[in-house]
C-alpha positions in Angstrom: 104.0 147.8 147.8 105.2 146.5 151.2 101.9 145.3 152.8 101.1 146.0 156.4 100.6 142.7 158.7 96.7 143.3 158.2 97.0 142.8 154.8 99.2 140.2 154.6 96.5 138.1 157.0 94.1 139.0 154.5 96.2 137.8 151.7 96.6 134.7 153.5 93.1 134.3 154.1 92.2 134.5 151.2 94.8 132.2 149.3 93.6 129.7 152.1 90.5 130.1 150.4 88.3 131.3 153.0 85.1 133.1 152.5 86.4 136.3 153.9 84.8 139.8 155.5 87.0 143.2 155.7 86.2 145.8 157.8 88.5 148.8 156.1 87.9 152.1 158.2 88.3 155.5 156.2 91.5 156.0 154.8 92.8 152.5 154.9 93.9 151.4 151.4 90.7 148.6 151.0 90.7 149.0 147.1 94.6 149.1 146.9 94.2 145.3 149.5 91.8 144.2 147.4 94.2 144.8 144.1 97.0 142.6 146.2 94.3 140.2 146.9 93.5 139.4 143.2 97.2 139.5 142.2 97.9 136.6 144.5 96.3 134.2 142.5 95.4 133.1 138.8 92.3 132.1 139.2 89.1 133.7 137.8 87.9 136.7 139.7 85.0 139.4 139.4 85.4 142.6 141.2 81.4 144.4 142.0 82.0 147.6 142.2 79.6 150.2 143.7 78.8 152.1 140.6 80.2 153.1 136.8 83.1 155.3 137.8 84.3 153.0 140.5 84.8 150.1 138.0 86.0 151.7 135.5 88.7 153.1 137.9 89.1 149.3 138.7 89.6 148.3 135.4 92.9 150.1 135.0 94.4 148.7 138.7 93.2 144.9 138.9 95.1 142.5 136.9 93.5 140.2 133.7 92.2 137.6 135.6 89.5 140.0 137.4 86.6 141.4 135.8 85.4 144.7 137.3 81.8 145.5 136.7 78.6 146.4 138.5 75.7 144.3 139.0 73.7 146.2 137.0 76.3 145.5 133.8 76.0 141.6 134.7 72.1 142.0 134.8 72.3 143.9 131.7 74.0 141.8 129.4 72.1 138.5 130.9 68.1 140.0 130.7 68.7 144.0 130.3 69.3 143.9 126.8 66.2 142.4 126.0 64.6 145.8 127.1 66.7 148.3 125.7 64.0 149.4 123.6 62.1 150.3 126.5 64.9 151.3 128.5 65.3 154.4 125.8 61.7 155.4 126.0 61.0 159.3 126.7 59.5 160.1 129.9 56.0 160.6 130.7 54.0 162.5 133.9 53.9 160.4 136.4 50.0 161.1 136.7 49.9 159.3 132.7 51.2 156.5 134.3 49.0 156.0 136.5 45.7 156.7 134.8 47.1 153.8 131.9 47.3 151.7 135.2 44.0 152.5 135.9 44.0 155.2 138.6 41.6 157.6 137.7 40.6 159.3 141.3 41.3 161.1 143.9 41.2 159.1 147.4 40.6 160.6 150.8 43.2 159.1 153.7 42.4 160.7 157.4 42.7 164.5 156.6 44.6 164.2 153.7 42.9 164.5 150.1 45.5 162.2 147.7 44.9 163.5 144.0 45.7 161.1 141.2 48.6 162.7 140.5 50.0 161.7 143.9 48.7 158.1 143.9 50.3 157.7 140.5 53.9 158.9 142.3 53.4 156.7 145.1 52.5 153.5 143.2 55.9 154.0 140.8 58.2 154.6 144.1 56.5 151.3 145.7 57.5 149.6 142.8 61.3 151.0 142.7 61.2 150.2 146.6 60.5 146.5 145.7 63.6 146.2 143.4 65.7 147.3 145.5 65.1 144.3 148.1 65.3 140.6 147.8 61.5 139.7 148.3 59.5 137.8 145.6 56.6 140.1 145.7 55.3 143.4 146.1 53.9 144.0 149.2 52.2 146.6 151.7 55.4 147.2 153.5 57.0 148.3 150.3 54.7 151.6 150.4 56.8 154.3 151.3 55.7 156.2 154.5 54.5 160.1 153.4 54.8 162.7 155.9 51.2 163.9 157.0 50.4 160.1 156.8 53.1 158.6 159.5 50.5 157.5 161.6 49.8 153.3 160.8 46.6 152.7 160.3 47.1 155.7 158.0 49.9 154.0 156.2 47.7 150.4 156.1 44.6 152.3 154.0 47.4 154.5 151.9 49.3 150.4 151.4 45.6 148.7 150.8 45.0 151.2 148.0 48.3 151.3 146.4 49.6 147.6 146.6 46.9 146.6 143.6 48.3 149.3 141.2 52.3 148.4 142.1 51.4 144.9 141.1 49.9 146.1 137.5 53.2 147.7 137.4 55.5 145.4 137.9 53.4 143.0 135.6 53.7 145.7 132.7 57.4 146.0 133.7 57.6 142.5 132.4 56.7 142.9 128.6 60.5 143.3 126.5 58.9 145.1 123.7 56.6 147.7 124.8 54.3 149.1 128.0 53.0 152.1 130.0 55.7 152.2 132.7 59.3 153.7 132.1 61.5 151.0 132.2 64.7 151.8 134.0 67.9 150.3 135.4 67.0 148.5 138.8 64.0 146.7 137.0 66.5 144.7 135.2 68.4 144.5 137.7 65.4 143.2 140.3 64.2 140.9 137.2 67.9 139.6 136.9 68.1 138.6 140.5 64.4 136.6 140.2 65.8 134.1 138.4 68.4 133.0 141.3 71.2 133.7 138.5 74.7 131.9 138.7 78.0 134.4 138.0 80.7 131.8 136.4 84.0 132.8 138.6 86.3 131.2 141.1 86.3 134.1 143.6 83.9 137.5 144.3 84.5 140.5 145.4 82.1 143.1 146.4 82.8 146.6 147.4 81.1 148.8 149.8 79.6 146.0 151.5 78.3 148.0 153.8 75.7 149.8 151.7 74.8 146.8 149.7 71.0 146.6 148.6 69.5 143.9 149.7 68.8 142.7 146.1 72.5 142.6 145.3 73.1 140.9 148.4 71.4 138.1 147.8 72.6 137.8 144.6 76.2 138.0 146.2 75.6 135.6 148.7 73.7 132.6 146.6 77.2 132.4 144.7 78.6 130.7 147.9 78.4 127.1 146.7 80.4 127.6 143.7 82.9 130.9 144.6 84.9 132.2 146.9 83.6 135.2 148.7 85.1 138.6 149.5 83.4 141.5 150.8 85.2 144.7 152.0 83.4 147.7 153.5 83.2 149.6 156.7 80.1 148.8 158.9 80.8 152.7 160.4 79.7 154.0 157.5 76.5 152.4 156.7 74.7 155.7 156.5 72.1 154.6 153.5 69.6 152.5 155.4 67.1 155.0 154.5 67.6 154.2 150.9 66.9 150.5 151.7 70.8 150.0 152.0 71.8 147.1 154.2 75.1 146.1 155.7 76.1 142.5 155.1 79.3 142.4 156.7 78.4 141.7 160.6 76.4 138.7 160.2 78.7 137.5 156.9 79.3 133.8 158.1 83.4 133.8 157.2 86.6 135.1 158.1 86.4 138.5 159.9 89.3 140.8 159.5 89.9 144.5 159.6 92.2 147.0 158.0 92.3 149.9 161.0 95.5 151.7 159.8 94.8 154.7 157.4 97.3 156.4 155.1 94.7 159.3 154.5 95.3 161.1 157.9 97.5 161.3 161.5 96.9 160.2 165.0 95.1 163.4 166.3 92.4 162.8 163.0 92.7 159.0 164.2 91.3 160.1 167.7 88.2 162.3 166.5 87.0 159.5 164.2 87.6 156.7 166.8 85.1 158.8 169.6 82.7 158.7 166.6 83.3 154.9 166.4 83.2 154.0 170.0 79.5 155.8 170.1 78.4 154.0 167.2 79.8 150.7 168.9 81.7 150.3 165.9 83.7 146.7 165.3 86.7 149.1 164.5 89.1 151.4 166.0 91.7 153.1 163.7 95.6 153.8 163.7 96.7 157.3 162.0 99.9 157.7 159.7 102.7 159.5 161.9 103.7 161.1 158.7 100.4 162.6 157.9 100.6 165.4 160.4 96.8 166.1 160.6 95.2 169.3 162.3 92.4 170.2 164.4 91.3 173.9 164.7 89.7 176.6 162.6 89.7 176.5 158.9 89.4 180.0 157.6 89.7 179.1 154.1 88.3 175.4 153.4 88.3 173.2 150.1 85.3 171.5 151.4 82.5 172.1 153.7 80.6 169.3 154.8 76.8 169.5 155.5 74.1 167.5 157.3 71.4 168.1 155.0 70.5 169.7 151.8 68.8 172.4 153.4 72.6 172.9 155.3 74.0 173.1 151.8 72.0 175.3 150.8 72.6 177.8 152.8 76.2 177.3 152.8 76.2 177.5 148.9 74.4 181.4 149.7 76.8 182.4 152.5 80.2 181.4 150.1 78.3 183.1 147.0 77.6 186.4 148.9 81.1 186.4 149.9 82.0 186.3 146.9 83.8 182.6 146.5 83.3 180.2 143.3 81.2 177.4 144.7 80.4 173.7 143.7 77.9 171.3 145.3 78.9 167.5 145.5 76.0 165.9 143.1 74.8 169.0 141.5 72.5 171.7 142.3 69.7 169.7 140.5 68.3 168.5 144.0 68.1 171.6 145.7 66.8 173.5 142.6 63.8 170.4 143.0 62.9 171.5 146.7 63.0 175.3 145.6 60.5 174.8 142.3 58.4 172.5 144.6 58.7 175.5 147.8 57.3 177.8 144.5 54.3 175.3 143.6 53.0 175.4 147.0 53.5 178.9 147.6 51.6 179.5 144.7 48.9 177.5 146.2 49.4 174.5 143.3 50.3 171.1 145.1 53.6 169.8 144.1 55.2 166.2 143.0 58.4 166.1 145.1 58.2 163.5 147.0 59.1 165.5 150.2 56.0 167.9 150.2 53.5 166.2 147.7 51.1 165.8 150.5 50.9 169.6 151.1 48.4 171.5 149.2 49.8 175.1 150.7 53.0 176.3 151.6 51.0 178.1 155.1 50.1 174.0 155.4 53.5 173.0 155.3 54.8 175.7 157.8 52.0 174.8 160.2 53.3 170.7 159.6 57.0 171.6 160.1 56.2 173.7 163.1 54.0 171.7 165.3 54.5 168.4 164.0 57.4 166.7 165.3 57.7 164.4 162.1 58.1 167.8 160.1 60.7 169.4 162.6 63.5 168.8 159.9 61.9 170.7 157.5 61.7 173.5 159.4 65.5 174.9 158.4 64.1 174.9 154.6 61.0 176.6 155.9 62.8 179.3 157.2 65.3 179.6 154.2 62.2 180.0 151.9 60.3 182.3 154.3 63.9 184.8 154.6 65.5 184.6 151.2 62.4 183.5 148.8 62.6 180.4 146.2 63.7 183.3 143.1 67.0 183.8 145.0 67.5 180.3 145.8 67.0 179.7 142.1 69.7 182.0 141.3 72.3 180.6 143.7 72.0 177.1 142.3 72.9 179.0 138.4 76.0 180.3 140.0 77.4 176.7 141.0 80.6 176.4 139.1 82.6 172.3 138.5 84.3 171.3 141.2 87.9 172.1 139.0 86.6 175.6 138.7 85.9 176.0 142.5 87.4 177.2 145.4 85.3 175.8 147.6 83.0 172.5 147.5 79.9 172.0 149.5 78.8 168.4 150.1 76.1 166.5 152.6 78.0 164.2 154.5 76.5 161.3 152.5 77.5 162.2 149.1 81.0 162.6 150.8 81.2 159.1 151.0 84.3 157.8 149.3 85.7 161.5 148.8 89.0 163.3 150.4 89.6 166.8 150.6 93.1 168.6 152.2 91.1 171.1 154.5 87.3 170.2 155.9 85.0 172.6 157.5 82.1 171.0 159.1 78.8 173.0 159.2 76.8 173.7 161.5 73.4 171.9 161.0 75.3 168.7 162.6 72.8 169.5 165.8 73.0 167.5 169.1 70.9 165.4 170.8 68.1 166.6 172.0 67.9 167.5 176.1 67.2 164.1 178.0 65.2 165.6 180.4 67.8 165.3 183.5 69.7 167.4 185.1 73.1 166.4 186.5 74.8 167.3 190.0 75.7 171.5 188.9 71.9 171.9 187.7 72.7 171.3 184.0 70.4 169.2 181.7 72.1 166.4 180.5 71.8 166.0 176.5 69.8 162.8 175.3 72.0 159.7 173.8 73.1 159.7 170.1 71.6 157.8 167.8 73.7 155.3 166.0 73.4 156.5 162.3 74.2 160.1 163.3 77.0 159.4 164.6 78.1 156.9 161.4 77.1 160.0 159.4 80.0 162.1 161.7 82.2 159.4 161.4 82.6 159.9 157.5 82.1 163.7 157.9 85.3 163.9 160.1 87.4 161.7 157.9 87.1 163.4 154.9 90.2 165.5 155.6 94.4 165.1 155.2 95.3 168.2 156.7 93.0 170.2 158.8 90.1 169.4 160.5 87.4 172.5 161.2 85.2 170.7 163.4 82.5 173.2 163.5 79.1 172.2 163.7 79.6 168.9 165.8 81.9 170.3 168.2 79.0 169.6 171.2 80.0 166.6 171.2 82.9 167.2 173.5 81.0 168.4 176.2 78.5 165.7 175.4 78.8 163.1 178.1 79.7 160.1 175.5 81.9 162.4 174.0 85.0 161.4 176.1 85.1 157.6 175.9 
């Protein structure tokens, strides 16, 4: 390959031996610099790669010197394996669980009646909460926050109750050969990173920096001393904070270089996602390839649509199935056929264990919450599906998904779009603007409220998904949108 000047100066920054930080927008060949990278030198390397299929694809690109694996395979073969007994146990109701742990009754919490059942849910997701950061202990800030309970002092008595039982988890989580709480991947993984572990190599590479859990992070970084450090990411598309994601690269104390020109699309594609970046206040602005002659404009036939939430895919999956197209969904169908059976439960006045809605004991509760509530407003779109369509033909639609070979059109949320690339994009239309500010400019008009920073990281990626044509759709407010035109 003929590197471009940006990745020559990372080349040369690294075989200076500089910790180092790249910032690779969308479309910019990071894996291919990284490849370069690890070919300029014989020296012992490890590649972390951001899960299975990733590393494996490594595997067949990075020269012998570089080991490509991810954390969870280091953590395996150093403490996991003394689990794997455990690790292969068959799963049990969560509400089991919790009554081995010693929760055996219902607890009342404002107006909310939290059955055993729930309790026993909300002590196992505290605990998977906990491994997925870098602090010693479990803690009351570790409880996740429940929707009907978002008030604090709510959320204190809920953490009070629950921060005893997480702790007789995460001791039973200990014991290799045998205990009441399903053992799975990130409890090795947290239990690997307790003991401060040392990864024997010259030089470290971690991939998709920007979405790093803080566990792995730490991890990553305590290897300074001893290794040389590479991390290559794009800050603009840290859109997993929610997920207790974090991204590493800003603060990184090292060399801080960017690759900004993408081979995936052309200069008009270059100029939608750089008014994305400017609003996110991005570190990065990016170049398109002349010879990519990107479009903007209506898609009438897309390979991909591109949705903001699962509810969005949803009913995008319907529409395409009514008309009569073979459909896949990015992920699987298993997710929204979860929020249908759970829509069912409470319907038939039975609570429900999704996380989403276990706090609802009827589904005329959960309209009332997603109605007047302004913490529920987002679950007003799946409201309305359920009210107009009914969970059985739902059901039915997520059946008719078909493999993304089969298809001729995929559906994706923008998140699990991450990393993907499609010829022609349609983006759909539950990317909704920013609220009303309140104002009214000089014509009379009210002038739309600011955009919040992870939205616009989320439309980033949505918008750079594409080679050929761009549909914008569903975010196309945004250029009458005041910070639209930077």
């Amino acid at each position: 390959m003929n590197p471009t000047d940006e990745q020559a100066a990372a080349a040369d920054a690294f075989h200076a031996g500089e910790h180092l930080a790249l910032q690779a927008g969308a479309g910019t060949g990071k894996t291919t610099t990284l490849e370069l990278l690890a070919r300029t030198t014989q020296s012992r390397g490890r590649y972390l790669a951001y899960n299975r299929a990733i590393a494996q694809d490594a595997r067949a690109r990075f020269p012998r010197n570089v080991a490509c694996k991810t954390a969870h395979a280091l953590a395996y073969a150093a403490v996991g394996r003394f689990y794997a007994q455990r690790l292969g146990a068959p799963r049990r109701p969560a509400w089991q669980t919790g009554q081995a742990l010693g929760i055996t009754k219902a607890v009342r919490i404002g107006e909310r009646d939290l059955s055993q059942r729930t309790l026993s849910n909300i002590t196992l997701r505290t605990v998977s909460r906990f491994c997925h950061t870098a602090d010693p202990a479990i803690t009351r800030h570790h409880v996740p926050s429940l929707r009907g309970l978002e008030d604090r002092a709510l959320h204190t008595q809920l953490a009070t109750h629950i921060v005893p039982f997480a702790h007789k988890a995460w001791t039973d989580l200990q014991h290799p050969d045998d205990g009441c709480v399903r053992f799975d991947h990130d409890h090795y993984l947290k239990i690997w990173a307790l003991t401060q572990p040392k990864i024997d190599t010259d030089f470290l590479l971690l991939d998709e920096a920007q979405d790093t859990n803080p566990v792995i992070e730490q991890v990553f970084l305590n290897q300074r001393s001893h290794a040389q450090l590479v991390m290559v990411g794009d800050s603009a598309q840290a859109i997993y904070h929610w997920r207790g994601a974090k991204d590493v690269m800003t603060g990184f104390d090292g060399t801080q270089l960017a690759l900004s020109q993408s081979f995936r699309f052309g200069p008009r594609l270059a100029e939608e996602a750089n008014r994305w970046l400017h609003i996110a206040d991005a570190p990065l602005r990016l170049t398109g390839t002349i010879a990519v002659p990107t479009e903007l404009g209506p898609v009438a036939r897309p390979d991909a649509v591109l949705c903001r939430t699962n509810v969005g895919a949803m009913v995008q999956v319907m529409d395409l199935l009514a008309a009569g197209y073979r459909v896949a969904l990015v992920g699987g169908g298993d997710g929204l056929r979860a929020l249908a059976l759970a829509a069912r439960e409470l319907k038939e006045g039975r609570c429900t264990t999704h996380p989403e809605l276990l706090l609802f004991t009827t589904w005329g509760d959960l309209q009332d919450y997603s109605a007047h509530d302004p913490a529920g407003r987002d679950l007003q779109p799946l409201v309305d599906l359920i009210d107009t369509h009914g969970t059985d033909a739902i059901l039915a639609a997520v059946a008719h998904l078909t493999s993304e070979n089969q298809a001729e059109v995929t559906v994706s949320t923008a998140h699990k779009a991450k990393g993907r690339e499609w010829a022609c994009v349609r983006i759909a239309d539950d990317f909704t603007p920013p609220r009303d500010s309140g104002q009214h400019d000089d014509t009379g008009r009210a002038v739309p409220g600011p955009i919040d920073d992870g939205e616009a990281r989320l439309a980033y990626v949505a918008v750079t998904r594409t080679r050929s044509r761009l549909d914008i759709g569903g975010l196309a407010w945004i250029h009458d949108h005041p910070d639209g035109n930077p």
